[in-house]
NUMAR-896386 format. One record per residue: x, y, z of N, C-alpha, C, O in turn; chain; residue number from 0; residue in one letter. Coordinates in Angstrom, 2 decimals, decimal comma, always signed. Example, Ala and Ser with C-alpha at 12.3 -4.5 7.8 and 13.67 -1.06 7.14 Angstrom:
% residues 2
<rec <+13,19; -5,69; +7,80>; <+12,30; -4,50; +7,80>; <+13,20; -3,30; +7,80>; <+14,24; -3,32; +8,46>; A; 0; A>
<rec <+12,85; -2,25; +7,08>; <+13,67; -1,06; +7,14>; <+12,90; +0,03; +7,87>; <+13,41; +1,14; +8,04>; A; 1; S>
***
This chain:
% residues 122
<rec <+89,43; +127,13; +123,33>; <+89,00; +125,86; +122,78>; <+87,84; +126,14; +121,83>; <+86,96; +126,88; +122,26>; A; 0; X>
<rec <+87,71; +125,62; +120,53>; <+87,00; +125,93; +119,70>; <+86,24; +124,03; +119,34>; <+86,63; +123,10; +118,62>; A; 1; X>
<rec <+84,91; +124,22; +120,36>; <+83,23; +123,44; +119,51>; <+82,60; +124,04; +119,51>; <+82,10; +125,00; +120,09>; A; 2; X>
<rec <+82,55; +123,09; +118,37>; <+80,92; +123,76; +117,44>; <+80,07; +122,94; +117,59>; <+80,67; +121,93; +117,95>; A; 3; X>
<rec <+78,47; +122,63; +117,52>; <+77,55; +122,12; +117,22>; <+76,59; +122,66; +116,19>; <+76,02; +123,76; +116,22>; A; 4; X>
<rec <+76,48; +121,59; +115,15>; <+75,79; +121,22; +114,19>; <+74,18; +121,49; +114,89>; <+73,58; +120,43; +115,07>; A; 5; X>
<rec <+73,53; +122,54; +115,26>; <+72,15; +122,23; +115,77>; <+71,07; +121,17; +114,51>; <+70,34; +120,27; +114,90>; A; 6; X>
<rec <+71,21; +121,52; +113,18>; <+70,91; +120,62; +112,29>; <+71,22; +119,61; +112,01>; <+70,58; +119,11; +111,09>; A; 7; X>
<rec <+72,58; +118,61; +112,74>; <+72,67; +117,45; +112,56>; <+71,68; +116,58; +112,98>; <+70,96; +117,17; +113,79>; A; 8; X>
<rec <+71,22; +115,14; +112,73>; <+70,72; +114,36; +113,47>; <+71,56; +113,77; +114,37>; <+71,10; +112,85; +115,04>; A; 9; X>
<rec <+73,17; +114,24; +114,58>; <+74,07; +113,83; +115,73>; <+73,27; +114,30; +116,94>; <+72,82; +115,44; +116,76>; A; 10; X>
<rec <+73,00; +113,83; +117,99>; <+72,80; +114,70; +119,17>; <+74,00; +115,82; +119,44>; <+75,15; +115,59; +119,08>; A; 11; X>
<rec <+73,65; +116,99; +120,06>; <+74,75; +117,80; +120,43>; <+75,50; +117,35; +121,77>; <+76,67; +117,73; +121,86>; A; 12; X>
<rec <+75,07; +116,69; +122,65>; <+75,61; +116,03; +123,37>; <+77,28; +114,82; +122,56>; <+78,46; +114,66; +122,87>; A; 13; X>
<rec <+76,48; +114,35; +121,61>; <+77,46; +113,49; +120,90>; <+78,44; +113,96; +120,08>; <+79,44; +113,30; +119,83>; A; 14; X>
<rec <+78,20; +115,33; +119,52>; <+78,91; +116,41; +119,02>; <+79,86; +116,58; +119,96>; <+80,91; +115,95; +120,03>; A; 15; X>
<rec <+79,50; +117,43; +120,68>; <+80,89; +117,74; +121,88>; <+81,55; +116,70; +122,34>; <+82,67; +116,85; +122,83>; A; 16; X>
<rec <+80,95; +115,45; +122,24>; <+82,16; +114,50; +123,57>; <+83,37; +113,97; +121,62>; <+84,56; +113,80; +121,34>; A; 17; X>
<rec <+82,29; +113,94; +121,02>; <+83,42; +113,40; +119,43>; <+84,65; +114,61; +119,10>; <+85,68; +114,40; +118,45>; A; 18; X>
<rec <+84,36; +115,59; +119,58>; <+85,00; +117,16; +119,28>; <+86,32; +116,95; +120,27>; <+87,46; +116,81; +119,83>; A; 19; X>
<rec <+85,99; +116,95; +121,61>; <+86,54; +116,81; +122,48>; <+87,29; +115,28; +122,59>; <+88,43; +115,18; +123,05>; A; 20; X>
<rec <+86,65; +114,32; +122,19>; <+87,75; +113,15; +122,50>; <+88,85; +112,87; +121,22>; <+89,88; +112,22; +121,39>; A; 21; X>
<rec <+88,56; +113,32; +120,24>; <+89,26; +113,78; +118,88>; <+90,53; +114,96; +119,54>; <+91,71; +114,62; +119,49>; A; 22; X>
<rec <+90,19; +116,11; +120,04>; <+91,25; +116,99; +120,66>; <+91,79; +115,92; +121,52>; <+92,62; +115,49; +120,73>; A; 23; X>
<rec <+91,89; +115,34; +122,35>; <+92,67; +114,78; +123,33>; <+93,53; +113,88; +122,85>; <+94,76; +113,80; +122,95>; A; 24; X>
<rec <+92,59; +113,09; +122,23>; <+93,68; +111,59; +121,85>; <+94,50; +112,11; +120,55>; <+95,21; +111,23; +120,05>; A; 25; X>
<rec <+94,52; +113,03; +120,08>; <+95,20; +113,69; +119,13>; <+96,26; +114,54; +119,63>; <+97,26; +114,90; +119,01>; A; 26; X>
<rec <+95,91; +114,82; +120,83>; <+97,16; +115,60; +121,58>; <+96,80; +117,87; +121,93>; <+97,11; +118,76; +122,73>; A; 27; X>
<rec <+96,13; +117,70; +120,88>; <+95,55; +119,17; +120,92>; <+95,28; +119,71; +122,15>; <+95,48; +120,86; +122,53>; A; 28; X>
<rec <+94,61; +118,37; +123,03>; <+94,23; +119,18; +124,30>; <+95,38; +118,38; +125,46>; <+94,92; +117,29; +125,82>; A; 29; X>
<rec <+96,38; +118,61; +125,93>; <+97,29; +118,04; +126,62>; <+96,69; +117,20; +128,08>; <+95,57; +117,59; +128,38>; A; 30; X>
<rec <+97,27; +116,09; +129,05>; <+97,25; +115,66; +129,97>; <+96,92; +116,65; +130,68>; <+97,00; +117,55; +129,85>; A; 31; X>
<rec <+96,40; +117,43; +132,21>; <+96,47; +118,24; +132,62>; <+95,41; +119,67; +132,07>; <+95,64; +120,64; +132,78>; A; 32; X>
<rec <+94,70; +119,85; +131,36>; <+93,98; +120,55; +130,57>; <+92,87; +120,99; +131,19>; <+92,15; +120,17; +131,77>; A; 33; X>
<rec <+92,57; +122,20; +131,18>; <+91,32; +122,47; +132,39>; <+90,14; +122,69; +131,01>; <+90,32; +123,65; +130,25>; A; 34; X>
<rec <+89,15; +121,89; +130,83>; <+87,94; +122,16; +130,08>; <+87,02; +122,86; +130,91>; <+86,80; +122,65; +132,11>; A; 35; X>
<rec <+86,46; +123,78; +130,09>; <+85,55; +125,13; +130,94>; <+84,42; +124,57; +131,63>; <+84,10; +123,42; +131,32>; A; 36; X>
<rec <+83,73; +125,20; +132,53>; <+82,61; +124,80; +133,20>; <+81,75; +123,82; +132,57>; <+81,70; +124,06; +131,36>; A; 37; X>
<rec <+81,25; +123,12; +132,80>; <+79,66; +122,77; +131,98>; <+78,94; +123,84; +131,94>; <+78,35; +123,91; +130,86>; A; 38; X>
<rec <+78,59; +125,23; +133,06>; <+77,82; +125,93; +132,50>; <+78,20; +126,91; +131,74>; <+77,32; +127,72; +131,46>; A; 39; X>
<rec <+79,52; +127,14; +131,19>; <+80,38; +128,03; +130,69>; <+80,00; +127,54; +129,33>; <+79,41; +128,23; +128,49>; A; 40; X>
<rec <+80,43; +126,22; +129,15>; <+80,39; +125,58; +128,28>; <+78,77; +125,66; +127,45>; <+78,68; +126,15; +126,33>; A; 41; X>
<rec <+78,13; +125,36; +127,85>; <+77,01; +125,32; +127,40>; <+75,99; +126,73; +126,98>; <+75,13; +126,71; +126,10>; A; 42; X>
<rec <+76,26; +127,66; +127,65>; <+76,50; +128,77; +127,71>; <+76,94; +129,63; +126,31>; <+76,19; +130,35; +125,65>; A; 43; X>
<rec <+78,26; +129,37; +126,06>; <+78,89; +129,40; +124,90>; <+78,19; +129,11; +124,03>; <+77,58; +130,00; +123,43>; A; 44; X>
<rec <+78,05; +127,60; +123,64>; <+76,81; +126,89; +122,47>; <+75,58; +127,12; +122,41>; <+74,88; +126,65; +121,51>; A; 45; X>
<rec <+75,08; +127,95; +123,45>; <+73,70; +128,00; +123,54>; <+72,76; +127,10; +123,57>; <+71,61; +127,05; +123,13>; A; 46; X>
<rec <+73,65; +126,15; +124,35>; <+72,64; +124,61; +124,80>; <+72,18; +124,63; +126,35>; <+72,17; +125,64; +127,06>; A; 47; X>
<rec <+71,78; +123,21; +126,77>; <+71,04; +123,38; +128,03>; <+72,34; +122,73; +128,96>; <+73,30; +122,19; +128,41>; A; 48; X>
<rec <+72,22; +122,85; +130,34>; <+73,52; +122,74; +130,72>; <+73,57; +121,14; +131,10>; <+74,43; +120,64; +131,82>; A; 49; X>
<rec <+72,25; +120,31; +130,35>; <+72,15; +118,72; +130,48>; <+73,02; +118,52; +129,72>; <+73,99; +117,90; +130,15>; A; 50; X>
<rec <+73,02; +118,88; +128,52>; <+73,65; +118,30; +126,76>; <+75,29; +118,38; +127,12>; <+76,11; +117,51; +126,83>; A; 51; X>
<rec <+75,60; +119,92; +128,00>; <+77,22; +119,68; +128,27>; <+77,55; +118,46; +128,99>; <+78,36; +117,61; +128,60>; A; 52; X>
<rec <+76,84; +118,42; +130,16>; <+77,10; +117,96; +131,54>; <+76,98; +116,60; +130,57>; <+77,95; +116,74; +129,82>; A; 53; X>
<rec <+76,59; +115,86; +130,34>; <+76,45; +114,57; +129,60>; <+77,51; +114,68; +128,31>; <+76,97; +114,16; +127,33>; A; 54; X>
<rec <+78,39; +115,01; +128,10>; <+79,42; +115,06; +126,98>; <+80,29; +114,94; +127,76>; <+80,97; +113,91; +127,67>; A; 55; X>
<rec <+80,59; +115,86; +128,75>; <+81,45; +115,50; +129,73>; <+81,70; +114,26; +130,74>; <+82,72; +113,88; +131,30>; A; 56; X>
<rec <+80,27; +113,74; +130,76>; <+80,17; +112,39; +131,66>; <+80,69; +111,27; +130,86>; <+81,33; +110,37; +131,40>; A; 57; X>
<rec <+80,41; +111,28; +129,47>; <+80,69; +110,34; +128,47>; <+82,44; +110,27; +128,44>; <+83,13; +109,26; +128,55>; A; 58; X>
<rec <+82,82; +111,46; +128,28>; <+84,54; +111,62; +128,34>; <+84,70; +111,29; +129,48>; <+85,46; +110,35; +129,26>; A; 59; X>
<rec <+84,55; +111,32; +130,87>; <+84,92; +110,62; +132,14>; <+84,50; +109,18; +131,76>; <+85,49; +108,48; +131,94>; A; 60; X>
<rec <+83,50; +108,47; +131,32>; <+83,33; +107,19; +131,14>; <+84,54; +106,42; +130,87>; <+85,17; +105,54; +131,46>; A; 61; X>
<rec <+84,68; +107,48; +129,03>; <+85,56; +106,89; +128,68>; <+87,25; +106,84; +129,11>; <+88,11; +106,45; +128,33>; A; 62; X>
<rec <+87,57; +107,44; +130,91>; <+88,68; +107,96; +130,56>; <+89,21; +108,78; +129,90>; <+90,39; +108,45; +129,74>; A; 63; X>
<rec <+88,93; +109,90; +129,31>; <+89,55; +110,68; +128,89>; <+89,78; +112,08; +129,52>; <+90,68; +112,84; +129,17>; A; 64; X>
<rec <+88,78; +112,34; +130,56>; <+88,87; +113,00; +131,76>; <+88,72; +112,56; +132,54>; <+88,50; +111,35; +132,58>; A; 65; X>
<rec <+88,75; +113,29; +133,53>; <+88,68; +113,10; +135,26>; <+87,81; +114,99; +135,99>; <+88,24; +116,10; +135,70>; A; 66; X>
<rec <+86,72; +114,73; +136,80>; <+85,84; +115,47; +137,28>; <+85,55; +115,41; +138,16>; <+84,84; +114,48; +138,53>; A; 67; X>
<rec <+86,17; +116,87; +139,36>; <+85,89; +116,79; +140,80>; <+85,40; +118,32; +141,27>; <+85,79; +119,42; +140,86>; A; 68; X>
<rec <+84,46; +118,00; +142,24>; <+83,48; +119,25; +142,56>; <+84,89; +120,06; +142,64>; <+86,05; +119,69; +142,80>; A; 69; X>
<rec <+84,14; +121,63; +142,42>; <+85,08; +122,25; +142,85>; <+86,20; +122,89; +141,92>; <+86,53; +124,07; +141,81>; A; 70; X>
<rec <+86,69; +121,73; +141,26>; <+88,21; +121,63; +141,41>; <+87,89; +121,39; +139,23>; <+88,92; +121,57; +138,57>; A; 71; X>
<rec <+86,74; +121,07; +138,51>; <+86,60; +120,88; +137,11>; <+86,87; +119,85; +136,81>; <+86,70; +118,83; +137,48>; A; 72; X>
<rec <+87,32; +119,93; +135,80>; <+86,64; +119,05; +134,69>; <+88,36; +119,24; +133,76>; <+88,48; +120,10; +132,89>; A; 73; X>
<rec <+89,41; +118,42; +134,10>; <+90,52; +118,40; +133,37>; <+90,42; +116,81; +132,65>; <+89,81; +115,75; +132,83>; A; 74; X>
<rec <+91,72; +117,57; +131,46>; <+91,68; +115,85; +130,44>; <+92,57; +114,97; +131,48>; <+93,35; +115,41; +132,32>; A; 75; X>
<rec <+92,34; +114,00; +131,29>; <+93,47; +112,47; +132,22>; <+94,66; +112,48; +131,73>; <+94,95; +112,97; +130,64>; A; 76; X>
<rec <+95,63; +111,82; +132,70>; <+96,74; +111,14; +132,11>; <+96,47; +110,73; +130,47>; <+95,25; +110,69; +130,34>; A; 77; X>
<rec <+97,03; +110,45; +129,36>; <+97,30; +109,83; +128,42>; <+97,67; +108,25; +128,66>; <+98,85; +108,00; +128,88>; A; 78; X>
<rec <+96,95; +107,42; +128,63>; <+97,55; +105,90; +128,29>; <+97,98; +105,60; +127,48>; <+97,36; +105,77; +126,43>; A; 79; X>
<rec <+99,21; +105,02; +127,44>; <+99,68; +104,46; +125,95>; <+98,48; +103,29; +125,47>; <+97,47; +102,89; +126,06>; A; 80; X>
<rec <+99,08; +102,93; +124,11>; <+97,51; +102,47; +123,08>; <+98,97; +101,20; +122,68>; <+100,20; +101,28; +122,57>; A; 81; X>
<rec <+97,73; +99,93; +122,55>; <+98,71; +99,33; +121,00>; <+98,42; +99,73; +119,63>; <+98,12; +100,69; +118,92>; A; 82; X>
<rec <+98,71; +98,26; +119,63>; <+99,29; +98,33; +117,80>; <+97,78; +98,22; +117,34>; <+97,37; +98,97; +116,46>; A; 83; X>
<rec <+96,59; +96,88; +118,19>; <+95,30; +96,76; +117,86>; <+94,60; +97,87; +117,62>; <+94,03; +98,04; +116,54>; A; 84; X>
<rec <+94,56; +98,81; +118,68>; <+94,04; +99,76; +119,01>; <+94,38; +100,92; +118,41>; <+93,42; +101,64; +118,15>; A; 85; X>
<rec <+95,58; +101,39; +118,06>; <+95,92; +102,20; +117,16>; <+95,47; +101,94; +115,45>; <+95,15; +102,71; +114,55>; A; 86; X>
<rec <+95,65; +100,38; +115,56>; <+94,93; +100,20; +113,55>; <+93,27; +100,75; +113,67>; <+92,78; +101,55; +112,87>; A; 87; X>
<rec <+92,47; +100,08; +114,93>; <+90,74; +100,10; +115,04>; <+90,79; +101,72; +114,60>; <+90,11; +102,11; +113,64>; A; 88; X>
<rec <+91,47; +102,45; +115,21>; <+91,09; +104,27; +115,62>; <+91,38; +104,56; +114,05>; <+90,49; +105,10; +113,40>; A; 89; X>
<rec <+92,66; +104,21; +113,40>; <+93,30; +104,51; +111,96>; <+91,83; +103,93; +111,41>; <+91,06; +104,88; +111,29>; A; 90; X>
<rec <+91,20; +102,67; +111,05>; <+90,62; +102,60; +110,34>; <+89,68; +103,13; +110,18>; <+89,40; +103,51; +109,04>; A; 91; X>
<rec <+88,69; +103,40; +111,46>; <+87,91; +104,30; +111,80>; <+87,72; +105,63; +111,15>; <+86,82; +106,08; +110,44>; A; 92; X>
<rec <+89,11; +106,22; +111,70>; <+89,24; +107,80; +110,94>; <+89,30; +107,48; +109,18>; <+88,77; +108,36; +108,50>; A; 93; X>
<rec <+89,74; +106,61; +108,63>; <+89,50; +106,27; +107,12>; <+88,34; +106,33; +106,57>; <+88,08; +106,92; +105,52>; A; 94; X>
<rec <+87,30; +105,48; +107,55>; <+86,44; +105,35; +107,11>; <+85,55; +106,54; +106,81>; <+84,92; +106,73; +105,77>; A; 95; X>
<rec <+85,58; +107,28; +107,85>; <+85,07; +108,69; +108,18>; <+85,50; +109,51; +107,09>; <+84,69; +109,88; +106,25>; A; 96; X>
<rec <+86,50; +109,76; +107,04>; <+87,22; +110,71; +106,11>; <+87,20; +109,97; +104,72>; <+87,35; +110,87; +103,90>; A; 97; X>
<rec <+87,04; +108,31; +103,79>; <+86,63; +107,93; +103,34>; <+84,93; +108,66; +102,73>; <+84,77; +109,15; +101,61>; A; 98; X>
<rec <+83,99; +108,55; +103,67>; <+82,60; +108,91; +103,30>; <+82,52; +110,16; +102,99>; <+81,71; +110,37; +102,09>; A; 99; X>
<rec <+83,14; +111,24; +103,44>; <+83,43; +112,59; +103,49>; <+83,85; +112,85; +102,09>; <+83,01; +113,44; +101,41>; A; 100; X>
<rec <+85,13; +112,48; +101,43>; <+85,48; +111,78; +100,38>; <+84,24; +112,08; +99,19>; <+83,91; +112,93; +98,36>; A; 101; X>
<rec <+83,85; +110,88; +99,66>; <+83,09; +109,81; +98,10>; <+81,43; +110,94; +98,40>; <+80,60; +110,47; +97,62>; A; 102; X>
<rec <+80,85; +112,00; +99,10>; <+79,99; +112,93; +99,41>; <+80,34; +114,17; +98,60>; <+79,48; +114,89; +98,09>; A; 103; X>
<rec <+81,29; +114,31; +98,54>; <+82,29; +115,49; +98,13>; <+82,46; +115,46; +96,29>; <+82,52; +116,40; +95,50>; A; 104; X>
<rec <+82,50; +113,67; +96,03>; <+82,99; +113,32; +94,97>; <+84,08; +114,20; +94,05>; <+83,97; +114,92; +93,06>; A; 105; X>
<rec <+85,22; +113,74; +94,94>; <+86,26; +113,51; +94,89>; <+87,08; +112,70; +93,90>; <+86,37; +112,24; +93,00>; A; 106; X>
<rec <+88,18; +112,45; +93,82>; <+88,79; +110,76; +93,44>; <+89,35; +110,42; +94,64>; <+89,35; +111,03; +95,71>; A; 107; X>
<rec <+90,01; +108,91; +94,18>; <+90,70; +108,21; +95,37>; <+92,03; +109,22; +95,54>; <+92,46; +109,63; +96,61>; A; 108; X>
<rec <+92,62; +109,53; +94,11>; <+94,14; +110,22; +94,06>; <+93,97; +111,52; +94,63>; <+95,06; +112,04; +94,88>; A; 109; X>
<rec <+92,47; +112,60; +95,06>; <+92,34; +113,57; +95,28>; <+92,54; +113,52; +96,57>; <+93,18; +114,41; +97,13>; A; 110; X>
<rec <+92,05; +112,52; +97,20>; <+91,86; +111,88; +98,54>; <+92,88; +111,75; +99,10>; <+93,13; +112,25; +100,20>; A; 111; X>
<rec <+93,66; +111,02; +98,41>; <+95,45; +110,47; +99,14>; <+95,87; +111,99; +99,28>; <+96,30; +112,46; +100,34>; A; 112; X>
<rec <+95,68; +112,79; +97,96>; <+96,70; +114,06; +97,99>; <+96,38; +114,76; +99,39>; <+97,22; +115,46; +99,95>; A; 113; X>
<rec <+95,30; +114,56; +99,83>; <+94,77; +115,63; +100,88>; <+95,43; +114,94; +102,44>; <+96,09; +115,60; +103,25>; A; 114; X>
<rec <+95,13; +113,81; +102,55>; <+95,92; +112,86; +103,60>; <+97,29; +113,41; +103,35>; <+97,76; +114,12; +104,23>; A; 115; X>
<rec <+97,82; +113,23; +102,51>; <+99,79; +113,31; +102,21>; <+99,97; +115,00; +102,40>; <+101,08; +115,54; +102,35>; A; 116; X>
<rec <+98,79; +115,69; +102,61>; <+99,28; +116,88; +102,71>; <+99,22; +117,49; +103,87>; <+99,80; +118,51; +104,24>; A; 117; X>
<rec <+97,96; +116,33; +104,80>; <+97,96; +116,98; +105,81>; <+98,63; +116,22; +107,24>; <+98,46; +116,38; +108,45>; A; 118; X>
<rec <+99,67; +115,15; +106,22>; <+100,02; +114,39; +107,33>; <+101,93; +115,34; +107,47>; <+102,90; +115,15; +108,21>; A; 119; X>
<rec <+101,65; +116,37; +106,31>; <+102,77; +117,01; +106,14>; <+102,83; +118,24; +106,91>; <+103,84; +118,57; +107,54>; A; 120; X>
<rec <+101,86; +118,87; +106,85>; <+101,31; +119,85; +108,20>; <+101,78; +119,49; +109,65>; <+101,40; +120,16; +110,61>; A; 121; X>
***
């Protein structure tokens, strides 16, 4: 599994990993059933404190997207199916994101589509 943290963002790294990680899941990258490494493995790795994991991970159990039992880790959940609402909020979302990314870059709009149409072809 490949995160990274931005130590120079003003993102917290805590907020880094759970966006990294809930992006892999609901995208499918990281399957139902998925064993995510220790918190201290994890943290370890990034060279963070083993609060910043342990709290990325609590945030993904919040949200459902894992499930965490002594012992036994830290795997992704079942998958729930989504609607139609919920599927446009996440689409617009990622637009927007990838939108700002975009217009930072200065880009065009047609440079923009090409990159979407290419990577929805991938």
């Amino acid at each position: 599994m490949i995160v990274e943290v931005d130590t120079a963002s003003p993102v917290p790294a805590y907020e880094q990993i759970r966006a990294h990680l809930a992006t892999m899941i609901e995208t499918g990258v990281l399957a139902s059933g998925t064993r995510l490494p220790p918190v201290r493995q994890l943290a370890a790795d990034l060279g963070l404190a083993v609060n910043t994991a342990a709290r990325a991970y609590q945030e993904l159990e919040r949200a459902g997207l894992v499930t965490s039992r002594v012992r036994h880790g830290t795997v992704v959940a079942p998958r729930k199916p989504i609607g139609q609402p919920e599927i446009r909020r996440r689409l617009a979302g990622a637009a927007d994101s990838f939108a700002a990314i975009a217009g930072r870059l200065g880009v065009t709009p047609d440079e923009a589509l090409d990159a979407v149409r290419e990577a929805l072809r991938r």
